[in-house]
C-alpha positions in Angstrom: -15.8 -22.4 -9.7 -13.4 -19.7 -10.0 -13.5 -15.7 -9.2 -13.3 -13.1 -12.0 -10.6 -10.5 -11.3 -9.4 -7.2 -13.1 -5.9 -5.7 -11.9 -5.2 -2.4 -14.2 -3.3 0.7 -13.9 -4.7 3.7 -13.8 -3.7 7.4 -13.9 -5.5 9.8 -11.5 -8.1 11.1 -14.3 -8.6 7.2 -14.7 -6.6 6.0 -18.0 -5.6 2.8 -18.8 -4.1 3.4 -21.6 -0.4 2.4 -22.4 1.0 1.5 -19.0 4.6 0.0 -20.1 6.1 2.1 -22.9 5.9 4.8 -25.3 5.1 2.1 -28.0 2.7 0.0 -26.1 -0.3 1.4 -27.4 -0.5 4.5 -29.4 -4.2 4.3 -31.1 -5.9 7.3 -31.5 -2.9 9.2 -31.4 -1.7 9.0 -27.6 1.4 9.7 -26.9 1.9 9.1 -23.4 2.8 5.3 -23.2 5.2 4.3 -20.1 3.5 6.8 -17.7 4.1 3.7 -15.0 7.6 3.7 -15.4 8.6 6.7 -12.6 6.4 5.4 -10.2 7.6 1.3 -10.7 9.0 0.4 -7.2 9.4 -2.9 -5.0 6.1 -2.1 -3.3 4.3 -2.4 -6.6 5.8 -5.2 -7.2 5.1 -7.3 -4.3 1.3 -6.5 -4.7 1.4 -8.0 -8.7 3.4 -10.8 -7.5 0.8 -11.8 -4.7 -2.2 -11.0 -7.2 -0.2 -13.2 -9.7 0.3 -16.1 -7.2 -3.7 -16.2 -6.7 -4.6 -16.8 -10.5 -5.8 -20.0 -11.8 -6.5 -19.2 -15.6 -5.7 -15.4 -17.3 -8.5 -14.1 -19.4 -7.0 -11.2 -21.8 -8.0 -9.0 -24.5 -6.4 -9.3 -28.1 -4.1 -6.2 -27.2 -3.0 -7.2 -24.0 -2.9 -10.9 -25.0 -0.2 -9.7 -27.8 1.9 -8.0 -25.8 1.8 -10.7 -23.1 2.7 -13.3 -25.4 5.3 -11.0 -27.5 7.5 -11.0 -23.9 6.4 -13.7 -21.5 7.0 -17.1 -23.5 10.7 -15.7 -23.5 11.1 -15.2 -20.1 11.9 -19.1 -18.8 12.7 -18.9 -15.1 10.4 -21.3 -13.1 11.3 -19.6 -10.0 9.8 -16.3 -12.4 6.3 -15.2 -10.4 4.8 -13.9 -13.2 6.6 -15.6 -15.8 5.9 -18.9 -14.3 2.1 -18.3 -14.1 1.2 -17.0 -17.3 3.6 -19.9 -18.9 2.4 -22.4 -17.4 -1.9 -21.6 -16.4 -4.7 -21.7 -19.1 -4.6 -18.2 -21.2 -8.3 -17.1 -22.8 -8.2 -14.8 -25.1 -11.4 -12.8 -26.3 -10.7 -12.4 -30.0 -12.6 -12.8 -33.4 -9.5 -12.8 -35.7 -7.0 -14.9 -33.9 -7.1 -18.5 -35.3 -4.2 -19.8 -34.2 -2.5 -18.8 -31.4 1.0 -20.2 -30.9 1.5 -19.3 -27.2 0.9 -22.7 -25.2 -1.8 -23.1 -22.9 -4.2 -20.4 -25.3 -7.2 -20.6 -25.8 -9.7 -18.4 -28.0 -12.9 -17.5 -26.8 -15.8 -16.9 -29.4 -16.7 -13.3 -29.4 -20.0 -13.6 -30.8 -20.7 -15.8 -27.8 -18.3 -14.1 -25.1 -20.0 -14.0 -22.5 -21.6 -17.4 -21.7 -17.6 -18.0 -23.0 -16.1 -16.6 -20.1 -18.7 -17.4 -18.1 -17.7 -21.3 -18.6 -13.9 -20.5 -18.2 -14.6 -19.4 -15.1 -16.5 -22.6 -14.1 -13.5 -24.5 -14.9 -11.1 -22.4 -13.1 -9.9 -23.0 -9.4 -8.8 -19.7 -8.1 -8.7 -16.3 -10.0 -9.8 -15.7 -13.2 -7.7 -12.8 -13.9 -7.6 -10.2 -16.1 -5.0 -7.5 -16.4 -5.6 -4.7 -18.4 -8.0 -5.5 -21.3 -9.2 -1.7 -21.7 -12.3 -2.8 -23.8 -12.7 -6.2 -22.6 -12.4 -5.0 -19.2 -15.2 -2.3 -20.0 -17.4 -5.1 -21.7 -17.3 -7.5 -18.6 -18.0 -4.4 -15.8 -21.2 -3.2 -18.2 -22.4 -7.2 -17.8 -21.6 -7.4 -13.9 -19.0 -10.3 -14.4 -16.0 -8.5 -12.4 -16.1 -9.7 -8.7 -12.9 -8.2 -8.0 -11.1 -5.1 -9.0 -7.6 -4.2 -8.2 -6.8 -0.3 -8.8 -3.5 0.7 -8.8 -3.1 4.4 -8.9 -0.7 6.4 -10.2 0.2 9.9 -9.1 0.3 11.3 -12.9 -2.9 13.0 -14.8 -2.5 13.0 -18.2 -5.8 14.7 -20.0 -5.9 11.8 -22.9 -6.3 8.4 -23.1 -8.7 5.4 -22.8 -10.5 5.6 -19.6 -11.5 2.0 -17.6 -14.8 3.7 -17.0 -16.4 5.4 -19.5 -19.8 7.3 -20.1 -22.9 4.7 -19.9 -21.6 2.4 -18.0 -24.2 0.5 -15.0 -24.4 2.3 -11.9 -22.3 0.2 -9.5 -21.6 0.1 -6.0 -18.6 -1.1 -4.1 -16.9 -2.3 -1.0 -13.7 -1.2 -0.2 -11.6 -4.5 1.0 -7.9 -3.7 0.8 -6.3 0.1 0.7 -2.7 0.7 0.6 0.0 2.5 -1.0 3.6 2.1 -1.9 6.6 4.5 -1.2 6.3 6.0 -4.8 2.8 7.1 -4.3 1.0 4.4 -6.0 -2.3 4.0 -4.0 -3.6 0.2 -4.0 -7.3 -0.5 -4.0 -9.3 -3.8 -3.9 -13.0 -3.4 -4.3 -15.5 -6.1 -4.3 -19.2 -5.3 -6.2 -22.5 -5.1 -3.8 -24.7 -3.9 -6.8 -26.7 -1.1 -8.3 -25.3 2.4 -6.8 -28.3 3.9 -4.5 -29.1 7.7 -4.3 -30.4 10.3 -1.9 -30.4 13.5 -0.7 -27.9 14.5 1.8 -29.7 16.0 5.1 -33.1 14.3 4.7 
């Protein structure tokens, strides 16, 4: 049995939106796609590359999974560590309109029945089932508990628009803290593993 992971980007007011470029994502009118790109450095780099080498299956929403398989099928070098991985692993993808998917290694997940869905592809995974990015699928698995893992990367940048990873009604969730870091751009790396429903008090009691 696998382990479900989420690695995303996020901005310091907490978007997700439109990491990689001006073009990746402009729904509802944002125009502040590529807000990653000042802030890319080698230290960032070596933390996707080790979340990479843990994955044993990639779960992605339609979005991502189109960008993903827009670039990565192209990029053939075996020695590649994320190329390699996303080529060669199983790919899920959480769609209701994709039929045929010509990416190799794809398959589509019913989303009338998504979760017992994933909930199988994990079963059949060894190592991480990983998502990256995802905005609304990634939103849909925290409201059901099926994250185990998140990796936060933030970025030093607040933009004031965007799609947020966690938005209003979502569960009350608490977390433990497992890996902090940062790299010399000012990216701070968390890891954060679910303990359950967020408890409450009164400070001084």
């Amino acid at each position: 049995m696998g382990k479900l992971t989420l690695t995303t980007f996020l901005t310091l007011d907490g978007v997700m939106q439109a990491p990689g470029g001006p073009q990746e994502d402009t729904s509802d009118g944002f125009a502040y796609g590529g807000w990653v790109f000042p802030f890319a450095d080698e230290g960032m780099g070596e933390f996707v590359t080790e979340v990479f080498g843990r994955a044993g299956a990639f779960l992605l929403g339609r979005r991502t999974y189109d960008i993903f398989a827009g670039y990565w099928p192209k990029q053939t070098d075996p020695e590649d560590p994320i190329a390699s991985p996303l080529n060669v692993l199983p790919k899920y993808v959480a769609s209701t309109t994709l039929k045929d998917p010509e990416w190799a290694g794809t398959t589509v997940l019913d989303g009338e029945n998504l979760q017992s869905e994933v909930i199988r592809a994990k079963d059949r995974t060894e190592g991480e089932l990983q998502v990256h990015g995802s905005g609304r699928l990634a939103q849909y698995l925290l409201a059901r508990d099926l994250v185990e893992e998140l990796n936060l990367l933030v970025f030093p940048v607040f933009l004031g628009a965007g799609r947020r990873l966690f938005p209003t009604g979502g569960l009350p969730t608490a977390f433990e803290l497992t890996y902090s870091g940062k790299t010399p751009a000012g990216v701070a790396i968390h890891t954060y593993r679910p303990t359950g429903r967020a408890a409450f008090g009164q400070i001084g009691d």
